[in-house]
C-alpha positions in Angstrom: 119.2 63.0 145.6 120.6 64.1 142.1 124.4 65.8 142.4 124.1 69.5 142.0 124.1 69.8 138.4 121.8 70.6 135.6 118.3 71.9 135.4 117.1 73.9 138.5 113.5 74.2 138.2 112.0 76.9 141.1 108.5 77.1 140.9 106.3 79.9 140.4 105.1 81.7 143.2 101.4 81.4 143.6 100.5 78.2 141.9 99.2 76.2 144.1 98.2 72.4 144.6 97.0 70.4 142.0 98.4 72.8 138.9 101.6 73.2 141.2 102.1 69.1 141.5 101.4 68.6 137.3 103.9 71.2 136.6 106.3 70.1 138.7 105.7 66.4 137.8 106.2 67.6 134.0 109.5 69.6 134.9 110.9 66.6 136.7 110.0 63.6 134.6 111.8 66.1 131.4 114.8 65.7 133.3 114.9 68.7 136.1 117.8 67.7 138.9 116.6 70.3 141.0 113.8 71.6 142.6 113.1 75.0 144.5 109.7 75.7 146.3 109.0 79.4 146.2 106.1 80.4 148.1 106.2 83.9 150.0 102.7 83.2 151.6 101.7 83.2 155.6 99.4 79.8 154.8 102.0 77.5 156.5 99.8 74.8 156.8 99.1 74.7 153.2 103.0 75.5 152.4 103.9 72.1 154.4 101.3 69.7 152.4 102.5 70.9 149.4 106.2 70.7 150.5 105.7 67.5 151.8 104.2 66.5 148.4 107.0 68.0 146.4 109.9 66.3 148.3 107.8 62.4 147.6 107.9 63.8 143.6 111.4 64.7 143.6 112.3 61.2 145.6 110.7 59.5 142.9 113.1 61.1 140.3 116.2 61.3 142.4 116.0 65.1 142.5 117.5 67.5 144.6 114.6 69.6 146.9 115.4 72.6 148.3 113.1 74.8 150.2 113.4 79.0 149.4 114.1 81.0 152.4 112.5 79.1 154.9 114.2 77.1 157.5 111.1 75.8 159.8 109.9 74.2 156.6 112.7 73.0 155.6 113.2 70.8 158.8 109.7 70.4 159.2 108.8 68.7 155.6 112.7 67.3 155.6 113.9 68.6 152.0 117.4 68.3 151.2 118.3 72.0 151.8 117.5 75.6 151.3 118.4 78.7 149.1 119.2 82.1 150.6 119.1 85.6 149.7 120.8 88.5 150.6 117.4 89.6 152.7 117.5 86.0 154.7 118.9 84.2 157.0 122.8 84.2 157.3 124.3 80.9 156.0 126.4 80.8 158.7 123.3 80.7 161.1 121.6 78.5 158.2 124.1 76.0 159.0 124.0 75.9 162.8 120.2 75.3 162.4 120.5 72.3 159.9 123.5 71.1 160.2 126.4 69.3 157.9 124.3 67.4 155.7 121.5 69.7 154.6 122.6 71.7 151.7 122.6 75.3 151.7 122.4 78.1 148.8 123.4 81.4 148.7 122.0 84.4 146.1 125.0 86.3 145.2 123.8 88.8 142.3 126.6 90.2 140.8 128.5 89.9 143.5 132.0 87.7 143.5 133.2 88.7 146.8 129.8 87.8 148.3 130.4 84.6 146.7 133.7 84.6 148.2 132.6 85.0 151.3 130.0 82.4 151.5 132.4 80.0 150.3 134.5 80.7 153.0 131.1 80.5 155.6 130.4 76.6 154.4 127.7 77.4 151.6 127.0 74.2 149.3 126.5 76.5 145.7 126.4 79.7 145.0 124.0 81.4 142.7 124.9 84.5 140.1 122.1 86.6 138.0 120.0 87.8 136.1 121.8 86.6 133.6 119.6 88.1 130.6 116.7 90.8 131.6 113.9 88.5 133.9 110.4 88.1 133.8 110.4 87.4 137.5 112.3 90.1 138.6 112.7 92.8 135.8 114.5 95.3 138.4 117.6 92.5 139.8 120.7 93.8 139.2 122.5 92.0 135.9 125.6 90.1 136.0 126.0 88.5 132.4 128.1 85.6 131.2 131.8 87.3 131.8 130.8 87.1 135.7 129.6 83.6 135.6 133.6 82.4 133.7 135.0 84.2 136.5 133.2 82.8 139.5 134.2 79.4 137.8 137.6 80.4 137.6 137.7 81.6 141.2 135.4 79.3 143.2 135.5 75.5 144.3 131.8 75.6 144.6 129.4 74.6 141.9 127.9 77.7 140.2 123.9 78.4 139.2 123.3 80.7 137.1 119.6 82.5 137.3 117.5 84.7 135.4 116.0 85.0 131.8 117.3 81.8 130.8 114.9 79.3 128.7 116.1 76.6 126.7 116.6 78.3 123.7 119.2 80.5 125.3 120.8 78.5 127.8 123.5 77.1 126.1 126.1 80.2 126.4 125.0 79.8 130.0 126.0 76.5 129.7 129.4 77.2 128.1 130.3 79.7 130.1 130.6 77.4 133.1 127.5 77.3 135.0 126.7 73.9 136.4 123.2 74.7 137.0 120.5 76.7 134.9 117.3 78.0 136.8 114.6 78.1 135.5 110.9 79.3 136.5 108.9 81.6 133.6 111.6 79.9 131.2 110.0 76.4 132.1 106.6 76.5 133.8 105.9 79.3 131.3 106.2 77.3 128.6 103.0 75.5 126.5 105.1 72.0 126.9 106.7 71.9 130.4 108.2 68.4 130.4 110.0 69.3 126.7 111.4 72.1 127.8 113.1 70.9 131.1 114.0 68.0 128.2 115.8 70.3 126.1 117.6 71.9 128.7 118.5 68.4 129.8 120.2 67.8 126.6 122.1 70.6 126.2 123.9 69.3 129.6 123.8 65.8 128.1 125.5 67.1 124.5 128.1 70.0 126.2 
């Protein structure tokens, strides 16, 4: 399991099985640290194989896997932790459920107190965005490069930053103090997955 830093690659929601593992094969083996499985399906059968699948990728790269929103699978398929929104579970009740060692994300918009907050509730990172207008979610709220400096300046807790970033435009991201950039459209949207997650990779590398 890779330290939480660097690219955070979080799959695209409705690719499935064979075009899901290539992708994420190609995001990994370009240098992605982390990777978050986003499926909002009711096919929990088909969400565990291809959890279960994921996590033996990522152990083969010594990459972080966390599991979106979904604490049964986290336990069930054994990934390293799972990332919350504001619609989820409660860390707090996150943590009773996995315990000390699993990690634990938190979505906190533009939102330092909530970030504050979860700091204070035992989250592992804390996540800030959209950063620049998304693909993904063209309706999030914006929180910009000015919020990310001060969540570093204010928080112990390593930062991700999340939304419209692609390599081309990551750097600011970068310099503003994010210790992770994520990444799905930006990176599985891209004609060459595995150069992308490289570039990104480099820009850590060359900060």
């Amino acid at each position: 399991m890779s330290k939480l830093a660097g690219l955070y690659a979080i799959t695209v929601d409705g690719v499935q099985g064979d075009t899901l593992y290539s992708q994420v094969e190609a995001a990994l083996s370009g240098g992605a640290r982390i990777l978050q499985y986003r499926d909002k399906s009711t096919d929990n059968q088909r969400r565990l194989n291809e959890a279960l699948q994921l996590l033996t990728l990522c152990r083969q790269h010594q990459a972080t896997f966390i599991i979106n929103d979904d604490i049964d699978l986290c336990l069930q398929c054994g990934a390293h932790g799972v990332h919350l929104g504001k619609n989820d579970t409660h860390y707090s009740s996150a943590r009773n459920r996995l315990g000390a060692d699993r990690i634990i994300g938190v979505s906190c918009y533009n939102d330092l107190q909530l970030a504050q907050a979860a700091t204070r509730d035992g989250a592992d990172y804390v996540a800030f965005g959209a950063i620049y207008p998304s693909t993904t979610k063209p309706l999030t709220v914006a929180a910009g490069l000015t919020l990310l400096r001060e969540a570093k300046r204010q928080l112990s807790l390593p930062v991700v930053a999340i939304g419209g970033i692609t390599p081309e435009n990551a750097l600011p991201v970068i310099q503003a103090g994010a210790d992770m950039v994520a990444m799905i459209q930006g990176l599985f949207g891209q004609t060459d997955i595995q150069l992308a997650a490289r570039n990104t990779r480099l820009l850590f590398e060359n900060f």
